[in-house]
TIKOLKE-737270 format. One record per residue (C-alpha): residue number from 0; residue in three letters; chain; x, y, z. Coordinates in steps of 0.2 Angstrom, whole numbers, padded with zeros to 4 digits. Each point is the difference from the previous one (the first is absolute). Example, Ala and Ser with C-alpha at 12.3 -4.5 7.8 and 13.67 -1.06 7.14 Angstrom:
REM TIKOLKE-737270
- 0 / ALA / A / 0062 / -0022 / 0039
- 1 / SER / A / 0006 / 0017 / -0003
***
This chain:
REM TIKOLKE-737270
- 0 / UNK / A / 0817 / 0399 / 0381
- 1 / UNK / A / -0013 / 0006 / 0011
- 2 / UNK / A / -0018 / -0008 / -0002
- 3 / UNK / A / -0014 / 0006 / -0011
- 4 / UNK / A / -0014 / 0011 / 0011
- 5 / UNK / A / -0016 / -0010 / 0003
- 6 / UNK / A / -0017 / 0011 / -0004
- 7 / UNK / A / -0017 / -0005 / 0005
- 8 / UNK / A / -0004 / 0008 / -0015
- 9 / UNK / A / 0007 / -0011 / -0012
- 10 / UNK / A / -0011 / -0017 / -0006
- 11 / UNK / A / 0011 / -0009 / 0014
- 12 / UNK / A / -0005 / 0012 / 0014
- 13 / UNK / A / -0018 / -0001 / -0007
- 14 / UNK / A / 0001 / -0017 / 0001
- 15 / UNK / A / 0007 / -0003 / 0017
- 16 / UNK / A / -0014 / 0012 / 0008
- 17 / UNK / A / -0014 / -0009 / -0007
- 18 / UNK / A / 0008 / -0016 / 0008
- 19 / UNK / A / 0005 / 0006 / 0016
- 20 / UNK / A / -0020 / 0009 / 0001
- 21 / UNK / A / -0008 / -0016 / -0007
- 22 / UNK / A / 0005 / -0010 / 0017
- 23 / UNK / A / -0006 / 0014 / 0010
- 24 / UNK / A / -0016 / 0007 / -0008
- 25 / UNK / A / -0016 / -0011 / -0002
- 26 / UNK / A / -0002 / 0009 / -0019
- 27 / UNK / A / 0014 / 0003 / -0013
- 28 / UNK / A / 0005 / 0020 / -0004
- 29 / UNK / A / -0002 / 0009 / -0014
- 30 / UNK / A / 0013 / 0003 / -0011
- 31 / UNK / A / -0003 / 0020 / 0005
- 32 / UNK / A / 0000 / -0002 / 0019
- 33 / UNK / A / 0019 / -0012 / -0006
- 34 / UNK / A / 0004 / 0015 / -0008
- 35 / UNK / A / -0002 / 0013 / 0012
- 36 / UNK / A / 0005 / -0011 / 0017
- 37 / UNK / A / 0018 / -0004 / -0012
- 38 / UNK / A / 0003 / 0018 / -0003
- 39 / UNK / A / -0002 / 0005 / 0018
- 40 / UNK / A / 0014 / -0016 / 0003
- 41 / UNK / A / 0012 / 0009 / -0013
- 42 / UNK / A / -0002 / 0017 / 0012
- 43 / UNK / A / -0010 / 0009 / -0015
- 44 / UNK / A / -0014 / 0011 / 0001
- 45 / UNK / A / -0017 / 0000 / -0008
- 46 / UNK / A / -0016 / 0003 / -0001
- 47 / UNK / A / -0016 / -0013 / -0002
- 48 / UNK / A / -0018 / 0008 / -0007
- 49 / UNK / A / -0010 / -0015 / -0001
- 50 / UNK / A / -0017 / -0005 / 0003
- 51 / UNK / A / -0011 / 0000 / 0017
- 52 / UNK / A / 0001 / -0018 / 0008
- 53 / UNK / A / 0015 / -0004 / -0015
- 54 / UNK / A / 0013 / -0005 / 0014
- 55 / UNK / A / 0010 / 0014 / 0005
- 56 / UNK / A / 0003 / -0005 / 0014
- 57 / UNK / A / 0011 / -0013 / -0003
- 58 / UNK / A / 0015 / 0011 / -0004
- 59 / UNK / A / 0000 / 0004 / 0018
- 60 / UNK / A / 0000 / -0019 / 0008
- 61 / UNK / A / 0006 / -0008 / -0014
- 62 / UNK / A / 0018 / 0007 / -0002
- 63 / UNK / A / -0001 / -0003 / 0022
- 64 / UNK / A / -0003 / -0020 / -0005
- 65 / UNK / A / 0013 / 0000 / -0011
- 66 / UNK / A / 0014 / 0006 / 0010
- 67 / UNK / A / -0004 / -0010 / 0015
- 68 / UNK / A / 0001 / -0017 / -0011
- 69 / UNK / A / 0016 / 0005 / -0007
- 70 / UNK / A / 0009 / 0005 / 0019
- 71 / UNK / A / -0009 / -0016 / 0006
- 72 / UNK / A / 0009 / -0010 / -0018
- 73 / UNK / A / 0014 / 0011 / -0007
- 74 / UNK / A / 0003 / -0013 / -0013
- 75 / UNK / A / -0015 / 0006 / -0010
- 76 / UNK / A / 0009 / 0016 / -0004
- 77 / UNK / A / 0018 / -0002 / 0006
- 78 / UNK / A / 0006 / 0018 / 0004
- 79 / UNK / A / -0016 / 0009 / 0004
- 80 / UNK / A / 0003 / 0014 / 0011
- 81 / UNK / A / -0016 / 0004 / 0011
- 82 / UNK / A / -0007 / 0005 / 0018
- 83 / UNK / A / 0001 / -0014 / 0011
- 84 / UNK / A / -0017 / 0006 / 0006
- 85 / UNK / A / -0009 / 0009 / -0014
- 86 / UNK / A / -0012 / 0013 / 0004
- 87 / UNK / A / -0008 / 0011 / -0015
- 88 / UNK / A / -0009 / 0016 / 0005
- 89 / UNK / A / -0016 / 0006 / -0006
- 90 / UNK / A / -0008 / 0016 / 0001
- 91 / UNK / A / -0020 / 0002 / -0002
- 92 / UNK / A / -0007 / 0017 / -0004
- 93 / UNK / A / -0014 / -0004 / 0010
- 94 / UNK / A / -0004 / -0009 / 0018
- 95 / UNK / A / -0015 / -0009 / -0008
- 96 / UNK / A / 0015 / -0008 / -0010
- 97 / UNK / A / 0008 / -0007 / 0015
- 98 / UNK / A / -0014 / -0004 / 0009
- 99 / UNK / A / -0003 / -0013 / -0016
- 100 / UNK / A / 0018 / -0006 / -0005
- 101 / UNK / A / 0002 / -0017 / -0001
- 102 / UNK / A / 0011 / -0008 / 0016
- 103 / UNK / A / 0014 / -0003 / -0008
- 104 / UNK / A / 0009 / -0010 / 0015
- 105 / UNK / A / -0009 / -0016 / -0006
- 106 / UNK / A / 0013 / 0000 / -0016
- 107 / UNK / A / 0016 / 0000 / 0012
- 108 / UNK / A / 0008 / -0005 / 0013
- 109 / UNK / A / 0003 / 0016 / 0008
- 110 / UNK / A / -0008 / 0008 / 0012
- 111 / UNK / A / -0004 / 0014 / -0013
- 112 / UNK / A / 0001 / -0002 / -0018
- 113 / UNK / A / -0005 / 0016 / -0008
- 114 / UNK / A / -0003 / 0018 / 0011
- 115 / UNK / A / -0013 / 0010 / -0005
- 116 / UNK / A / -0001 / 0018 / 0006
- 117 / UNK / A / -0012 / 0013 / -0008
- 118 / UNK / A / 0006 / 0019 / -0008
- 119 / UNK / A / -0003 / 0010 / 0018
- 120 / UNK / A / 0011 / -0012 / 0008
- 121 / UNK / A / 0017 / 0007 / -0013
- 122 / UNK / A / 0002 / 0014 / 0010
- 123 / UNK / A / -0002 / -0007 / 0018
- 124 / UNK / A / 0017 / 0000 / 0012
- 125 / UNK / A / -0008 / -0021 / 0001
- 126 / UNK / A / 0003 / -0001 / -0019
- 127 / UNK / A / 0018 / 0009 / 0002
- 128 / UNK / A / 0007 / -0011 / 0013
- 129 / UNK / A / -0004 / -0015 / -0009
- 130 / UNK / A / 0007 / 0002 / -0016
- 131 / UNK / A / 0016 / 0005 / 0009
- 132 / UNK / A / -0001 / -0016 / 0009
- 133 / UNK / A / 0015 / -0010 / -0005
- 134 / UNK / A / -0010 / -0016 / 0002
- 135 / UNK / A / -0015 / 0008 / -0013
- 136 / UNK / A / 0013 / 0005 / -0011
- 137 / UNK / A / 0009 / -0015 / -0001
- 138 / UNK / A / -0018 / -0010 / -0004
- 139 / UNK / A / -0008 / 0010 / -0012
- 140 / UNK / A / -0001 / -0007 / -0016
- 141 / UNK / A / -0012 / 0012 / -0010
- 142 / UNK / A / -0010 / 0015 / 0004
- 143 / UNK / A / -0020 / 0001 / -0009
- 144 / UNK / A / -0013 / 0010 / -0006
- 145 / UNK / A / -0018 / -0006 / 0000
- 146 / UNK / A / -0010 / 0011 / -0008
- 147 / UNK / A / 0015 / 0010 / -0006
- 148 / UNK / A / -0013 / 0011 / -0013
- 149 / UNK / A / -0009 / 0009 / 0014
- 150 / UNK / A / 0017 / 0007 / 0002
- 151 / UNK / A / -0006 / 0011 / -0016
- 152 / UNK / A / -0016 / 0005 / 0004
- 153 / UNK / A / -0004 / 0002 / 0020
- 154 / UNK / A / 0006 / 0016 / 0004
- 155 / UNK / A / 0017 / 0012 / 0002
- 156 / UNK / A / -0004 / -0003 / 0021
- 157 / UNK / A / 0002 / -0020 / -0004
- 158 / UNK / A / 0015 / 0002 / -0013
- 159 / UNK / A / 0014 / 0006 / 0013
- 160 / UNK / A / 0000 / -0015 / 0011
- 161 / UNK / A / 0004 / -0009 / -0014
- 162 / UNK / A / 0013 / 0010 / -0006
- 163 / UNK / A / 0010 / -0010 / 0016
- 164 / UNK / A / 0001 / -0015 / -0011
- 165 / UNK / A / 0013 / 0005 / -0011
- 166 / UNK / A / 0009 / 0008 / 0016
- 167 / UNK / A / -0004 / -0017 / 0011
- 168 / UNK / A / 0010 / -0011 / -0014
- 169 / UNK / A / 0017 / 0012 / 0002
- 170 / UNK / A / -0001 / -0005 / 0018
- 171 / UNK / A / 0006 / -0017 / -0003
- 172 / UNK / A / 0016 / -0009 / -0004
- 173 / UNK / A / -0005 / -0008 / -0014
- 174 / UNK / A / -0011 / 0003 / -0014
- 175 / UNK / A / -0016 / -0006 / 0004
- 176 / UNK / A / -0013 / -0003 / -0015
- 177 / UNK / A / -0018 / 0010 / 0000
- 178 / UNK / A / -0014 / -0004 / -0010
- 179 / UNK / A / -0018 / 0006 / 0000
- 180 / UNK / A / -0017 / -0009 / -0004
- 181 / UNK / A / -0014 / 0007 / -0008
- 182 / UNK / A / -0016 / -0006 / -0011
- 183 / UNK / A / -0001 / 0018 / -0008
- 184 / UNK / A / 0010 / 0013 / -0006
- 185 / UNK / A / 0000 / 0010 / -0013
- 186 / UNK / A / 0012 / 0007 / -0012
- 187 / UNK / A / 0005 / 0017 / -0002
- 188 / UNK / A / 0000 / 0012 / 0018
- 189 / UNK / A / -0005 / -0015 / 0010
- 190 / UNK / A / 0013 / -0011 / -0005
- 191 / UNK / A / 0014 / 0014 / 0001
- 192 / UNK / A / -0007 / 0007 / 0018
- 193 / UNK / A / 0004 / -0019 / 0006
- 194 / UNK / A / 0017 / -0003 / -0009
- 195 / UNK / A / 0005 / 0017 / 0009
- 196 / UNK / A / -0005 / -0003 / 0017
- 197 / UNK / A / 0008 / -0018 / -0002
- 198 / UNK / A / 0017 / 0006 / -0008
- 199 / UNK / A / -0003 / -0011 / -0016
- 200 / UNK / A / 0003 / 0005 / -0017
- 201 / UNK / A / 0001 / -0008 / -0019
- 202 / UNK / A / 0014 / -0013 / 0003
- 203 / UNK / A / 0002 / -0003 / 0019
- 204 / UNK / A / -0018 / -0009 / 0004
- 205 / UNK / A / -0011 / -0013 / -0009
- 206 / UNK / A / -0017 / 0001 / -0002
- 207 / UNK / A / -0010 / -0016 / -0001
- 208 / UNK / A / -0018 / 0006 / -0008
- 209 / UNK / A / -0014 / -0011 / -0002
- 210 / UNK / A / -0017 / 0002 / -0006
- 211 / UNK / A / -0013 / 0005 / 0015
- 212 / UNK / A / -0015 / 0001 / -0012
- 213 / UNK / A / -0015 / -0010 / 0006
- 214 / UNK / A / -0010 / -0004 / -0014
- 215 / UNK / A / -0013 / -0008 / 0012
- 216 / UNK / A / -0006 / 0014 / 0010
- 217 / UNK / A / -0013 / 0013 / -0006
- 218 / UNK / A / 0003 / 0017 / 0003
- 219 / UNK / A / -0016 / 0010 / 0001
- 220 / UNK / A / 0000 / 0022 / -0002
- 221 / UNK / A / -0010 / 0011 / 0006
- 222 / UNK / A / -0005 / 0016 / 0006
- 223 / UNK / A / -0004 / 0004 / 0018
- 224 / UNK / A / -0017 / 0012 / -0002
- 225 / UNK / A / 0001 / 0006 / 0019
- 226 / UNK / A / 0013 / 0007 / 0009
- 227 / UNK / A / 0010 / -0012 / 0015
- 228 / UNK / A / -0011 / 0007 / 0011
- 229 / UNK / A / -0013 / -0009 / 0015
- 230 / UNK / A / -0012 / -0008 / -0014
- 231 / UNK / A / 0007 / -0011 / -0012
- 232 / UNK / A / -0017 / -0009 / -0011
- 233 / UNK / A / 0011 / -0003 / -0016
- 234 / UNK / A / 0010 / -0014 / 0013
- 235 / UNK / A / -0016 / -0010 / 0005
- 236 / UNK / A / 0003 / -0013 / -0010
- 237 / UNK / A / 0015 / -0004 / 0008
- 238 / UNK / A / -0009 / -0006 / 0014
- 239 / UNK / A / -0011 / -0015 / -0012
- 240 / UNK / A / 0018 / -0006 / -0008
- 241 / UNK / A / 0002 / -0019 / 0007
- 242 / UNK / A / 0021 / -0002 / 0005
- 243 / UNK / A / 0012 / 0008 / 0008
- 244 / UNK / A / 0000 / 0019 / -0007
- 245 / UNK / A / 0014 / 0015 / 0006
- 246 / UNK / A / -0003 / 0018 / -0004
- 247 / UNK / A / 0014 / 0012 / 0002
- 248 / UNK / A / -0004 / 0017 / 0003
- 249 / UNK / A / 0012 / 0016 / 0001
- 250 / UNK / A / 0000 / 0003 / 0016
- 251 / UNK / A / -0004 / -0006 / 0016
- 252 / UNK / A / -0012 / 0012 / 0003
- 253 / UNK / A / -0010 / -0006 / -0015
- 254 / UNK / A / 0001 / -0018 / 0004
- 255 / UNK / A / -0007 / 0003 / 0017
- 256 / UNK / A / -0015 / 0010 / -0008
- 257 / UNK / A / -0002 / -0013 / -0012
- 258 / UNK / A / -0002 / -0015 / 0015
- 259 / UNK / A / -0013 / 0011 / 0008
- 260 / UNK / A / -0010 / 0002 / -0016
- 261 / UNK / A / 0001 / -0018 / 0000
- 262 / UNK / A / -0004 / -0003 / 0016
- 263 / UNK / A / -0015 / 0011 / 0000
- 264 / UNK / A / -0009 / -0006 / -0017
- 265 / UNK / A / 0005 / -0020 / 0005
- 266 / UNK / A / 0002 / -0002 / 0020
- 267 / UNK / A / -0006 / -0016 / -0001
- 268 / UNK / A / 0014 / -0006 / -0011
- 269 / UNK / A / 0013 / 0013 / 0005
- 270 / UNK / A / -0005 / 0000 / 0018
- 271 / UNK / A / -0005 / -0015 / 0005
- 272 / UNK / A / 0009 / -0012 / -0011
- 273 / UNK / A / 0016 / 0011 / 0001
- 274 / UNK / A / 0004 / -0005 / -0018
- 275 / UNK / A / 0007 / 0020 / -0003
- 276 / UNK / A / 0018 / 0005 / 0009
- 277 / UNK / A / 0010 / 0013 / -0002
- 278 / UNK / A / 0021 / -0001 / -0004
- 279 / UNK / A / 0008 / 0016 / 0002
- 280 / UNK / A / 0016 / 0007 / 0009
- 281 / UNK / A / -0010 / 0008 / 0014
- 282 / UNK / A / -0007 / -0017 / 0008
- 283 / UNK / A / 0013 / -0010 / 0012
- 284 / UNK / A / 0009 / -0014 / -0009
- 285 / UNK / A / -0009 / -0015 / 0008
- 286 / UNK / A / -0016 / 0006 / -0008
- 287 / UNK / A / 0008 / 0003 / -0016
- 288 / UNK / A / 0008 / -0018 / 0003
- 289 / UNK / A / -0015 / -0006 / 0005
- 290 / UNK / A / -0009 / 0005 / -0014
- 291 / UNK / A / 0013 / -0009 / -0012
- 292 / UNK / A / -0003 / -0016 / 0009
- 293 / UNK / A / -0018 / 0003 / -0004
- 294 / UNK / A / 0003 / 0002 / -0017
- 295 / UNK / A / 0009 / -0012 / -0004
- 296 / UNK / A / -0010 / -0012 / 0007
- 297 / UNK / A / -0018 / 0005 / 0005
- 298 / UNK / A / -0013 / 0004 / -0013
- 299 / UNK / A / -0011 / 0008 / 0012
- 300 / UNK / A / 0014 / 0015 / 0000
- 301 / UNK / A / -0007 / 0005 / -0018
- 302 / UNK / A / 0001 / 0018 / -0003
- 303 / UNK / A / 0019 / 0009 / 0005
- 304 / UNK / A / 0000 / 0017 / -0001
- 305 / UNK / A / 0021 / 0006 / -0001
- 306 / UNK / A / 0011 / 0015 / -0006
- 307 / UNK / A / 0018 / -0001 / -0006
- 308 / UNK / A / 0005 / -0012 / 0013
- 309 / UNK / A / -0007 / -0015 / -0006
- 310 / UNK / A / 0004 / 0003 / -0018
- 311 / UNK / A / 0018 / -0007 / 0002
- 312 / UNK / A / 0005 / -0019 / 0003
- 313 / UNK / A / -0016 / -0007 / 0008
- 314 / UNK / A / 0000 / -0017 / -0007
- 315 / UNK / A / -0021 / -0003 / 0002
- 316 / UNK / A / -0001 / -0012 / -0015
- 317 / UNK / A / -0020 / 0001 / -0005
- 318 / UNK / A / -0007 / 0019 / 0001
- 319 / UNK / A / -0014 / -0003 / -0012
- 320 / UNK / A / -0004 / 0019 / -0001
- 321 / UNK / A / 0014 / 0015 / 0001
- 322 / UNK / A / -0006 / 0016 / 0000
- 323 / UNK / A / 0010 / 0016 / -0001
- 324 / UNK / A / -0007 / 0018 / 0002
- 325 / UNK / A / 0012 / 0015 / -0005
- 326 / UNK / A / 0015 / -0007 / -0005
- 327 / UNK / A / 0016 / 0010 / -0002
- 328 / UNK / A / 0007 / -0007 / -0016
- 329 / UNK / A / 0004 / -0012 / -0010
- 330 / UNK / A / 0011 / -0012 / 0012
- 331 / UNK / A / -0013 / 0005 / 0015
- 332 / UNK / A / -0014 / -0007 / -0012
- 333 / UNK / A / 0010 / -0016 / -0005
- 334 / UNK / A / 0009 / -0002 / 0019
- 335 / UNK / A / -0017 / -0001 / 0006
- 336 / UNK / A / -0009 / -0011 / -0013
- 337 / UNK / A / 0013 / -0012 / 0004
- 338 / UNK / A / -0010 / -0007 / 0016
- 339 / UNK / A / -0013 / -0007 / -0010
- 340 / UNK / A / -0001 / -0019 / -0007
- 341 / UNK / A / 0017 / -0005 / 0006
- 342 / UNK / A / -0006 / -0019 / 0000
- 343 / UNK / A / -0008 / -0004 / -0017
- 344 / UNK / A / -0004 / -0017 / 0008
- 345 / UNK / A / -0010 / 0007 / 0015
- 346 / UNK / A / -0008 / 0015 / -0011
- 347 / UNK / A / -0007 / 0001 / -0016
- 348 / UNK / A / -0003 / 0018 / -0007
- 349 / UNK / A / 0009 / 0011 / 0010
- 350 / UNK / A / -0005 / 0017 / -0005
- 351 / UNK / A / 0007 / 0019 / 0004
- 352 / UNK / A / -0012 / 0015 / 0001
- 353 / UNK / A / 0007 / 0016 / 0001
- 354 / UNK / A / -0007 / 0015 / 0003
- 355 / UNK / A / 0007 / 0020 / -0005
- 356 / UNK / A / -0009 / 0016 / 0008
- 357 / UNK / A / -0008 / 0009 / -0015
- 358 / UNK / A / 0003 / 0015 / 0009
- 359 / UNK / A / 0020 / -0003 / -0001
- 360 / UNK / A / 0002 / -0006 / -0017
- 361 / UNK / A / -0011 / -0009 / -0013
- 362 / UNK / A / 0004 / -0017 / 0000
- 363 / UNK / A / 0008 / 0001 / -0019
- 364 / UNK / A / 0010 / 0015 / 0006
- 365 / UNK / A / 0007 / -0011 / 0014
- 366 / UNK / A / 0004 / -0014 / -0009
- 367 / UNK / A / 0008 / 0012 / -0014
- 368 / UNK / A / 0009 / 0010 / 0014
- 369 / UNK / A / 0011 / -0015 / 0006
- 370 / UNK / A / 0003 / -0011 / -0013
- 371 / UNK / A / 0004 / 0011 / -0012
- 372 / UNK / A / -0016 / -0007 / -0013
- 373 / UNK / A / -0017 / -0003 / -0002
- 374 / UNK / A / -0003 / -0018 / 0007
- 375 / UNK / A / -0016 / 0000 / -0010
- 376 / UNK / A / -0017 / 0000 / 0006
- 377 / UNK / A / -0006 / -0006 / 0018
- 378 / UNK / A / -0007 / -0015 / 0003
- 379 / UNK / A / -0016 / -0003 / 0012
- 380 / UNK / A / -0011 / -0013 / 0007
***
C-alpha cells in the first residue's frame, strides 16, 4: 500500500511550519505568511495582496528556513523531496526595489538564499545562461513577484519582459511554483491583465486577499490652482510641516523645478541645512543610496522630492507627510500613499495630500473617472 502524500497545507503541515520557523525567527508568523510559505512547499501558485509593512516578505525566506531544517533533520517530514541548496528567485520591477531588499543570506546557510534580479534583466544573454545552468535549475525552489500589480498598470513597453516568466518556467525540468505579491490590485481589467501575463486562471492559483485599508491615515484632496510650472505658492506650507515629508511629482523634470522653487524661497533651510533631496532615476545609485540612509536615519534630511521610483518597496517607516501631485489613477494614488505612517509607534497623524491639475480634470471628475463613483466630497484642512 503506498503511503498517504504529506501537504504543507493540511493542519499537520501548518503546524510543523510554525514549529520549524519558531526556532529560527525571533517573532512567530502569521497564520497568512503559514499559509502562503505552505502552498509554495506543495508547488502551487498564488497570489498575496496584503497590506504595506504586513509581512510579505516572509513567503520568500520563510519557505527557504523550512527546507533547510528539514534536509538538515529529515525526520520532521520523512519523504520530503527538496533542493539540497535552495534558491528562490525574485524579480523587482524596479532598481530602487533592489537596492532596498532585505539581505536575505543572514536566514541561511548558503552563500545565496534568494536571487533578486529586476524586469530589464529577463531579456539579458546573463539572465539566459543562468536559468539554463543545471546547478540554478536544480536549486530553484520558487520563482516571485514583488509588486506583481504594476504589471497591470506601467505600460505595454514594460509588459513584454514579463511575458518571459511564463516562457522562463517551461525551461526547467520540473514544475517550479510562481507566486506574486502586491498591497493593491484591483478587480476587474487590472486583475485579469495580471492573471494573463502570469498564465493563471480560475482554478490553477490561489489568491490570499487581505485588507490594505488604513483606517489611520488621512487623506486630504485638492485641487492644484497653477499649472507644474517654475512657481508653485499653493506648496509653501510644505516647507513649515515638522517630520519627514515626500512629495511625488510626475516627472522628473517637475521634481527638479519644484527643488529649485524650494531652494530659492528657503536657502537657508534648503541650502544650507540640506534638509531637501531629490530621488529620481537620473541621479547615480550612491546618491539615491545615500539618500535612503539619510532617511532612514537623519532627520535633518526632511523634505524628499521623488517620482515613480520611490513609490515601490522603500521600507522608510515614519514619513510624517506624503504628498502626491497628478496621480495616474487609482492604484497610482493608493501605491503612493502607502509611504506615509508606516510606524504608528514613531508617528502619530500621518496624513496624504494629494493634489489634481484643475486644468486636467476637476477633481470630482477624477475621482469619478477611476473608481467608477462619486467618493463623495473632499476633505480640506
Amino acid at each position: 500500500m503506498s503511503e498517504t502524500p504529506f501537504y504543507f497545507c493540511s493542519p499537520e503541515g501548518i503546524t510543523l511550519c510554525r514549529q520549524i520557523l519558531t526556532q529560527y525567527l525571533p517573532f512567530c508568523p502569521h497564520d497568512y505568511q503559514l499559509e502562503g510559505t505552505a502552498m509554495l512547499l506543495d508547488e502551487q501558485d498564488f497570489i498575496a495582496i496584503s497590506a504595506t509593512g504586513s509581512g510579505k516578505t516572509g513567503y520568500i525566506y520563510m519557505s527557504l528556513l523550512i527546507v533547510k531544517a528539514l534536509k538538515k533533520d529529515p525526520t520532521l517530514c520523512p519523504g520530503a523531496k527538496f533542493p539540497d541548496d535552495p534558491v528562490t528567485l525574485v524579480i523587482l520591477p524596479t532598481t530602487a526595489l533592489e537596492e532596498t531588499q532585505p539581505d536575505l543570506k543572514c536566514l541561511g546557510e548558503a552563500d545565496e538564499a534568494g536571487k533578486h534580479i529586476w524586469q530589464e534583466m529577463l531579456v539579458t544573454p546573463g539572465f539566459e545562461s543562468l536559468v539554463k545552468s543545471k546547478k540554478f535549475q536544480a536549486q530553484l525552489l520558487a520563482i516571485g513577484i514583488d509588486k506583481v500589480h504594476l504589471l497591470a498598470s506601467w505600460g505595454k513597453d514594460f509588459r513584454p519582459k514579463f511575458r518571459q516568466i511564463a516562457f522562463i518556467r517551461s525551461q526547467f525540468r520540473r514544475r517550479v511554483p510562481l507566486f506574486g505579491m502586491t498591497a493593491t490590485l484591483r478587480k476587474g481589467l487590472p486583475m485579469q491583465l495580471v492573471l494573463d501575463l502570469l498564465g493563471f486562471h480560475e482554478g490553477n492559483f490561489h489568491l490570499l486577499r487581505r485588507s490594505n485599508a488604513c483606517p489611520d491615515i488621512q487623506i486630504i484632496y485638492r485641487t492644484l490652482e497653477t499649472s507644474l510650472g517654475k512657481s508653485f505658492p499653493q506648496l509653501d506650507w510644505i516647507l513649515e510641516e515638522s517630520g519627514k515629508v515626500l512629495i511625488f511629482c510626475p516627472t522628473i523634470h517637475h521634481g527638479f523645478r519644484l527643488a529649485v522653487y524650494f531652494w530659492h524661497i528657503d536657502p537657508r533651510g534648503a541650502v544650507l541645512k540640506k534638509n531637501i533631496h531629490l530621488f529620481n532615476s537620473l541621479n547615480s545609485a550612491s546618491y539615491n543610496t545615500e539618500t535612503l540612509k539619510l532617511l532612514e536615519g537623519d532627520s535633518t534630511s526632511r523634505i524628499t522630492i521623488a517620482t515613480d521610483k520611490l513609490s515601490v518597496g522603500v521600507d522608510v517607516s515614519d514619513f510624517q507627510l506624503v504628498v502626491i501631485l497628478d496621480p495616474k489613477d487609482l492604484d497610482d494614488l493608493w501605491q503612493k500613499a502607502g509611504r506615509v505612517g508606516r510606524d504608528q509607534a514613531k508617528i502619530k497623524n500621518a496624513h496624504t495630500v494629494i493634489y489634481f491639475p484643475s486644468a486636467k480634470l476637476s477633481m470630482q471628475e477624477w475621482r469619478t473617472r477611476v473608481t467608477g463613483h462619486s467618493l463623495g466630497a473632499p476633505h480640506n484642512i
